[in-house]
C-alpha positions in Angstrom: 8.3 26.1 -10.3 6.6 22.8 -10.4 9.2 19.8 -10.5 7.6 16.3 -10.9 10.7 13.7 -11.4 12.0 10.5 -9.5 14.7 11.1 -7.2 17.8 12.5 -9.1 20.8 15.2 -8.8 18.3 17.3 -11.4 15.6 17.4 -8.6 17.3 19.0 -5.8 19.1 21.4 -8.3 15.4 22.8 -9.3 15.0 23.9 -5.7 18.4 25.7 -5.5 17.5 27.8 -9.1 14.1 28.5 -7.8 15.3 29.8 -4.2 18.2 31.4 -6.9 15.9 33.1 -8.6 13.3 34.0 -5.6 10.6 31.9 -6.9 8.6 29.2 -5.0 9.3 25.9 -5.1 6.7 23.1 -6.5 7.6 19.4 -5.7 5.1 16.5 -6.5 5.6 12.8 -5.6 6.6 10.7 -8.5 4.1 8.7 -7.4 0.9 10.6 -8.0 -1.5 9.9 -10.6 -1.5 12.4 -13.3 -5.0 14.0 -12.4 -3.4 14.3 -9.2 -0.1 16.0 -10.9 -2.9 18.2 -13.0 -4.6 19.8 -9.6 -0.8 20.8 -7.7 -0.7 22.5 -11.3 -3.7 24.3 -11.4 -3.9 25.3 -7.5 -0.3 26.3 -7.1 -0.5 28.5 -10.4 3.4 27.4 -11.6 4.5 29.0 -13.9 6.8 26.7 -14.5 7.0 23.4 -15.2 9.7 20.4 -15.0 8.9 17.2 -16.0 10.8 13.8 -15.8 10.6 12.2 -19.4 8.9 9.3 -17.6 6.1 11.0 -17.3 4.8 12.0 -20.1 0.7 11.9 -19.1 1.4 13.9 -16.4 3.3 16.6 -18.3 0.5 17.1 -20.4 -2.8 16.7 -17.6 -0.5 20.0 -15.7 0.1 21.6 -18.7 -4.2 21.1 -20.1 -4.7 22.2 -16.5 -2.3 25.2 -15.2 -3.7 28.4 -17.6 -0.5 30.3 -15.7 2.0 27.6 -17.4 4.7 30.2 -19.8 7.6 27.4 -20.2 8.0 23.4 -19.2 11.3 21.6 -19.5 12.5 18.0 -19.0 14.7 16.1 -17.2 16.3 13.3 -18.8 15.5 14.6 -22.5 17.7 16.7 -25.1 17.7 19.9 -26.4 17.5 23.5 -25.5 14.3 22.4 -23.4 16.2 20.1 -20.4 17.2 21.0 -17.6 20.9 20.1 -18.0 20.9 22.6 -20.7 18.8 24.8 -19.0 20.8 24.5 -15.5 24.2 26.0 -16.9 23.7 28.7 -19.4 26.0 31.6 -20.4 26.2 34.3 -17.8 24.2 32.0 -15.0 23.1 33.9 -12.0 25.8 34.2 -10.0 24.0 36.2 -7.1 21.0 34.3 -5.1 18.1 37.0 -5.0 17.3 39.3 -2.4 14.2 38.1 -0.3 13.1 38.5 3.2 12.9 36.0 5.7 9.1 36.2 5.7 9.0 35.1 1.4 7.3 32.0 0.4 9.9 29.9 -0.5 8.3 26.0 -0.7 4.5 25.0 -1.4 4.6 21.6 0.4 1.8 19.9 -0.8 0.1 17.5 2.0 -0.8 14.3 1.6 -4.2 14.4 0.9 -5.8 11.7 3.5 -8.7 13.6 4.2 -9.7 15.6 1.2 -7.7 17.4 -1.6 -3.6 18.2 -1.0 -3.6 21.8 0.2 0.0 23.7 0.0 1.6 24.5 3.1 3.1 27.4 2.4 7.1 27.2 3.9 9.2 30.6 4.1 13.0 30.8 3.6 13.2 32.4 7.5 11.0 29.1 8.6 13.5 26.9 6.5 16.8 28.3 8.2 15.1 27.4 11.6 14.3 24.1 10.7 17.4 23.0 8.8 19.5 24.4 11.9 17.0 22.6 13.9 17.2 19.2 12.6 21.0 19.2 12.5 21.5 20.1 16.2 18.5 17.5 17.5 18.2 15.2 15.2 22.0 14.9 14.0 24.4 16.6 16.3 27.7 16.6 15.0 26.7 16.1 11.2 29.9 16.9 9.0 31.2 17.1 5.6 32.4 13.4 6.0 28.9 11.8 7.0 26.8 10.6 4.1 23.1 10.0 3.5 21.1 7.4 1.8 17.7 8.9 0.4 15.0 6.1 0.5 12.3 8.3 0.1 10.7 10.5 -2.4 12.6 13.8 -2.3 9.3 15.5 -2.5 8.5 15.7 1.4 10.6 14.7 4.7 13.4 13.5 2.2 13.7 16.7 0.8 14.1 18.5 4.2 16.5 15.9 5.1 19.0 16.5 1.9 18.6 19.9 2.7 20.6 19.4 5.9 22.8 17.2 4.1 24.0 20.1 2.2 24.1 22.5 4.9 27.0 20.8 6.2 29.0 19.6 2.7 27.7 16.0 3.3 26.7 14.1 0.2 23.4 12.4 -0.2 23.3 8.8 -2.5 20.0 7.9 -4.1 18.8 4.4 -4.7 19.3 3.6 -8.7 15.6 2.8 -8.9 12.2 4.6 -8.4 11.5 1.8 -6.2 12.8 0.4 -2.7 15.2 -2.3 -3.3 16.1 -3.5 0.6 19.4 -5.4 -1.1 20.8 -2.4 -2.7 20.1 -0.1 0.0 21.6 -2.3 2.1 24.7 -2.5 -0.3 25.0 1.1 -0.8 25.2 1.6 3.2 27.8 -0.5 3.5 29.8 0.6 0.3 29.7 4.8 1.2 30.0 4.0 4.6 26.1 5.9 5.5 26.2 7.6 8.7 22.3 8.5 8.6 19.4 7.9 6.9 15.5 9.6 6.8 13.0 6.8 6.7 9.1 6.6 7.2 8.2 3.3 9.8 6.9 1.2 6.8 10.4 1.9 5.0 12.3 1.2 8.1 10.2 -2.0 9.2 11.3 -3.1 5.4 15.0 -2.6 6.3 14.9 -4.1 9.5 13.3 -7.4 8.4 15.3 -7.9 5.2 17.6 -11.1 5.5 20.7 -8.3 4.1 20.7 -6.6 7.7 22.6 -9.5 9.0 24.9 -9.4 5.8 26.0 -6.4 5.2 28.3 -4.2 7.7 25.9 -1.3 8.5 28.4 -0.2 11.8 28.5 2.9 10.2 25.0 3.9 10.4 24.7 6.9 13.4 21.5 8.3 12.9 18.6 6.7 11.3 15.8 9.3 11.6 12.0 7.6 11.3 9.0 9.9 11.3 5.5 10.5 9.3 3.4 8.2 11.7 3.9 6.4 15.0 6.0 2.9 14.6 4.7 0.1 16.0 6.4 -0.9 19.2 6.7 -4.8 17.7 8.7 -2.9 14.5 10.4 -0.7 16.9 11.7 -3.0 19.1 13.0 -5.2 16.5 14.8 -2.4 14.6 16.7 -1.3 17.7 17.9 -4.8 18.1 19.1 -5.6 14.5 20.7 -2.0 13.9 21.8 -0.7 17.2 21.1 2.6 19.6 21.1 4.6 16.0 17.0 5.2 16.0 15.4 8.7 16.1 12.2 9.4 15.9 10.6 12.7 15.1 6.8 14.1 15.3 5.9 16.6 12.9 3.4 17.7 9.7 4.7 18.6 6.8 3.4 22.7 7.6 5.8 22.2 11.1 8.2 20.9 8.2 8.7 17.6 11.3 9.9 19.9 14.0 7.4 19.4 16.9 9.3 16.3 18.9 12.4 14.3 19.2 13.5 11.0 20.7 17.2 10.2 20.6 19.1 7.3 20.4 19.7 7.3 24.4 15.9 7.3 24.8 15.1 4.0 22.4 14.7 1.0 24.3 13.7 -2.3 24.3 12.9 -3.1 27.5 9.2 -3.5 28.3 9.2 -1.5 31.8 10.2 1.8 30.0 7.6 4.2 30.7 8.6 6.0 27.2 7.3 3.2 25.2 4.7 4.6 22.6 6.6 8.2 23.1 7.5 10.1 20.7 9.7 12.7 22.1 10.2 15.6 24.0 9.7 19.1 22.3 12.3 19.8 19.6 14.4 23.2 20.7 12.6 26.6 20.6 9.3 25.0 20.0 6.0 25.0 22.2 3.5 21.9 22.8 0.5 21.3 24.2 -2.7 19.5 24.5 -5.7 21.7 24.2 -9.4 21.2 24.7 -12.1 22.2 22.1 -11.8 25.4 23.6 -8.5 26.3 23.8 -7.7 25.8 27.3 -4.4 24.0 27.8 -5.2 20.2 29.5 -2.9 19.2 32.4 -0.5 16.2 32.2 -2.0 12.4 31.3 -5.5 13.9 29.5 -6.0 13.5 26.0 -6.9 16.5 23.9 -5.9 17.8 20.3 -1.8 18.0 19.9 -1.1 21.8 19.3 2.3 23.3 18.5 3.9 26.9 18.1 6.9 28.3 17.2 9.6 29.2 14.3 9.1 26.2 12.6 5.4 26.5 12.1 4.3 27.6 8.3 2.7 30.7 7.1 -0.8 29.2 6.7 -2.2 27.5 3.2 -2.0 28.7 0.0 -5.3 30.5 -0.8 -7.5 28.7 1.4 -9.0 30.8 4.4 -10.8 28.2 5.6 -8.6 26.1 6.1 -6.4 28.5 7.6 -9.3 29.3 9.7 -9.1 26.3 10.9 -5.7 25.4 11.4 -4.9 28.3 13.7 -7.3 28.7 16.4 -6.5 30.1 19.9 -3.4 31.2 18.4 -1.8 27.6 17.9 -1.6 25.1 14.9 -4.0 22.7 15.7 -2.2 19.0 14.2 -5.7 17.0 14.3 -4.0 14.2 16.2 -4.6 13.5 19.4 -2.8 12.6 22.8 -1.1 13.2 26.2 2.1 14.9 27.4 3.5 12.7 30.8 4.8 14.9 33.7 8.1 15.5 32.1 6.6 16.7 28.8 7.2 13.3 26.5 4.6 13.3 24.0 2.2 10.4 23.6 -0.1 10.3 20.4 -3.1 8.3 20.7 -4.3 8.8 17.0 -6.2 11.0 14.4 -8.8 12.6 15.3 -10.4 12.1 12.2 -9.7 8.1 13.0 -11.3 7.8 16.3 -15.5 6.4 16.2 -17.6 5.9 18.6 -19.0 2.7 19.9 -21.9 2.2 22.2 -20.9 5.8 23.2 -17.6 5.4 24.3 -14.4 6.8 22.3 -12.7 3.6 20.8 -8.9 4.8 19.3 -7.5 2.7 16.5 -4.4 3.1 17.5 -4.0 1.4 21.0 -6.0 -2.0 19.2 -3.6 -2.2 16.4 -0.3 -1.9 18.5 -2.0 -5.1 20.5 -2.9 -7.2 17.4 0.3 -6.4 16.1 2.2 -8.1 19.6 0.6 -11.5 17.8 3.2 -13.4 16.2 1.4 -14.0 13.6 0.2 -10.6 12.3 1.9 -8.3 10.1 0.5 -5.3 9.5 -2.8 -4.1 11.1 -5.6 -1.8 10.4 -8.4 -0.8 12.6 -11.1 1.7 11.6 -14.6 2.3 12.5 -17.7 1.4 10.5 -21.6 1.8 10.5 -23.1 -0.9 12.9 -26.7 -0.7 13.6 -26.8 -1.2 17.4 -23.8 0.4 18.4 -23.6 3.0 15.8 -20.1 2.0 15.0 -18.1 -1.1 15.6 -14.5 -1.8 15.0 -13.6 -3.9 11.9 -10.0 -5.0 12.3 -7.8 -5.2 8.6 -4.9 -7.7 9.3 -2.1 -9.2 6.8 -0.6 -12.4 7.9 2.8 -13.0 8.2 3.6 -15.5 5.3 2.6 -19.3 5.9 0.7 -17.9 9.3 -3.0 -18.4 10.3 -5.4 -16.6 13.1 -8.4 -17.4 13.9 -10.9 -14.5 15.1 -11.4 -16.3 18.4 -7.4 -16.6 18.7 -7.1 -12.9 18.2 -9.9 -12.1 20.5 -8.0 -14.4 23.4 -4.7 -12.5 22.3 -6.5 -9.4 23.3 -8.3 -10.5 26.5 -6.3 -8.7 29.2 -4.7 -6.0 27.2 -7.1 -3.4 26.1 -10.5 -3.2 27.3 -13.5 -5.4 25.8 -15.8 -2.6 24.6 -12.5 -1.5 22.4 -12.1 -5.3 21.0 -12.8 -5.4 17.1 -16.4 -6.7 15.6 -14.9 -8.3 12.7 -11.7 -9.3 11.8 -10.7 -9.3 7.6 -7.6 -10.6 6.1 -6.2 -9.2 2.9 -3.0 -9.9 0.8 -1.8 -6.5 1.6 -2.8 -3.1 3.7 -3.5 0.3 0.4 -0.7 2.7 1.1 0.0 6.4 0.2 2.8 7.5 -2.0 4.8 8.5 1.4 4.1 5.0 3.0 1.2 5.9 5.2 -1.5 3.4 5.5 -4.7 4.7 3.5 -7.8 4.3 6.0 -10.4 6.1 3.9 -8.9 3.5 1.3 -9.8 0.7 3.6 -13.0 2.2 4.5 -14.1 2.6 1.4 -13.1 -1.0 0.4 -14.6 -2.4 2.8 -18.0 -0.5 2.2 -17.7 -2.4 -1.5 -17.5 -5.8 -0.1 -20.8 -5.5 2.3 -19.3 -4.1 5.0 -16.3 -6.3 5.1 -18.1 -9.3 5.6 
């Protein structure tokens, strides 16, 4: 069953029918285009379809595209055809089906950032782990009196988050709109009292820096839960100071359904001796990490290889793509594709994407470590460093900064800023300034985006 509809009650009653009913469930971001709603039609083979009104165009690109399509519905319409007519018929199923622990039960689509979405397949026995998993390491003592603010697209991490929200009876409140509104999430944690929240680091930088933090009473806020990329330690720093010991940070994919580290409240700092900064965790409970080489062979403490995981909350591979699979699971681990060190305790350390390292001059140059320096500037924003063609060093460093508002840098000012914190050969070629950084539908910062725009404008030039 493919759902594509903004956050709403309907959405998260589409997964409970489907599981109901034994089928496989089909969430899309509201966000996507419709040829990209057409292709998570055609490749996942739904059967069926629910569409938010909304959406018209993308309704009709899945149904031109999905041959396997036998019924669609809407939410928000009329008629036989919606889902709240649809939802409670006469003589409703009243008994879940039987299915093993080993059924498909969720094709979570990934994001996409480095070729077309391919569907994690996620197994009901996979989703018991990981829902009892997040409840005892990311929220211990979650009850039927905490509540939940979604601020994300119930599609991905949001999803798995209300999940555990129902697991123990507490309720989950969505935003009104299909957009974030930093005022009215801020008014709705005060007014439902929110114990916890799932956030991405773009989402929660936007809470944090909204003049309504310092408004609103927020004391009841335990858990707010950040994952889908590394935060900045700048964004970090100033979150944990404006909300509180309440941050917890997770490391996980979407096919490890986020269950491959954890770092608690008690573990946040912002004092800058902590040997944890720039970790994200330890491993979550009854799941194995480690940092391999190209062959396989597990690297010892402080050296950098591929970040490798394996355990119950790993998925059953992709959806009809061997390949991929291929690919995925070599040397009998899920290889993640992004790179970095455990310490001697076992606190993970990423150091970036594979796919976003280059080389300059011959020498490994991470993005990463660059941007969390330029962002240390008090006058930068956001920051994006990727790699581009340069003719003598084969690839050169071209650094994508938004300005916080009324500021100005000056290349040479940023180049003094990072004299004596990373390593010259590492320093940026160029530095470009732009209004705002593209981002995905989940937050992330698009880098084939900015590679691509810069290629259009010469190079960046």
């Amino acid at each position: 069953m493919l759902v594509h509809a903004r956050n709403c009650n309907a959405y998260m009653e589409t997964a409970w029918a489907t599981w109901m009913l034994g089928g496989v469930w089909v969430p899309t971001n509201f966000r996507l285009s419709p040829t990209e709603v057409a292709y998570l039609a055609e490749s996942s083979a739904a059967s069926v379809q629910i569409f938010d009104t909304a959406f018209p165009e993308h309704a009709a690109a899945a149904e031109q595209a999905n041959p396997a399509l036998r019924r669609r519905f809407t939410i928000g319409g009329a008629g036989a055809e919606d889902w709240e007519a649809l939802a409670a018929p006469p003589g409703a199923v009243a008994d879940p089906a039987d299915v093993l622990p080993d059924a498909p039960a969720w094709y979570f689509y990934t994001s996409g950032s480095t070729g077309r979405p391919k569907a994690a397949t996620l197994t009901h026995g996979q989703m018991q782990f990981v829902v009892t998993n997040h409840l005892c390491d990311l929220m211990p003592g979650t009850t039927e009196r905490d509540v939940s603010l979604a601020v994300a697209p119930l599609s991905h991490g949001a999803g798995i988050h209300a999940l555990t929200q129902a697991a123990r009876g507490a309720a989950t409140v969505l935003l009104p709109g299909e957009k974030l509104d930093c005022a009215e999430a801020w008014r709705l944690v005060e007014t439902h009292r929110v114990s916890n929240m799932f956030t991405v680091p773009t989402i929660l930088t936007m809470l944090a820096r909204h003049p309504d933090v310092d408004r609103v009473d927020h004391s009841s806020l335990r858990y707010v839960i950040y994952a889908g990329a590394p935060m900045y330690r700048a964004d970090q720093v100033h979150a944990l100071r404006k909300l509180g010991p309440v941050l917890v940070q997770y490391f996980g994919l979407g096919e490890v359904t986020g269950n491959i580290t954890v770092l608690p409240p008690h573990l946040h700092t912002d004092a800058e001796d902590d040997p944890l900064i720039g970790s994200c965790g330890y491993p979550r409970t009854g799941m194995d990490v480690a940092i391999l080489d190209t062959e396989g062979n597990r690297l010892p403490a402080g050296e950098t290889g591929e970040i490798c995981v394996r355990g119950p909350a790993v998925f059953a591979g992709y959806a009809n793509n061997p390949a991929a699979n291929e690919a995925a699971f070599r040397h009998g681990w899920f290889h993640t594709g992004d790179l970095g060190h455990l310490d001697a305790r076992g606190f993970l350390f990423i150091t970036g994407r594979a796919s976003d390292m280059y080389i300059s001059g011959g020498s490994n140059v991470y993005p990463r470590e660059i941007e969390e320096a330029l962002l240390t500037h008090p006058a930068v924003a956001e920051a994006c460093v990727v790699g581009m063609p340069d003719e003598r060093w084969g690839e050169s460093g071209v650094a994508v900064l938004v300005l916080e508002t009324g500021q100005s840098a000056a290349p040479e000012a940023l180049l003094a800023h990072l004299d004596g914190r990373i390593a010259k050969y590492k320093w940026p070629a160029r530095f470009v300034f732009w209004d705002e950084l593209p981002k995905s539908g989940y937050g992330k910062v698009a880098k084939r985006d900015v590679k691509l725009r810069l290629a259009e404008t010469e190079g960046g030039r």
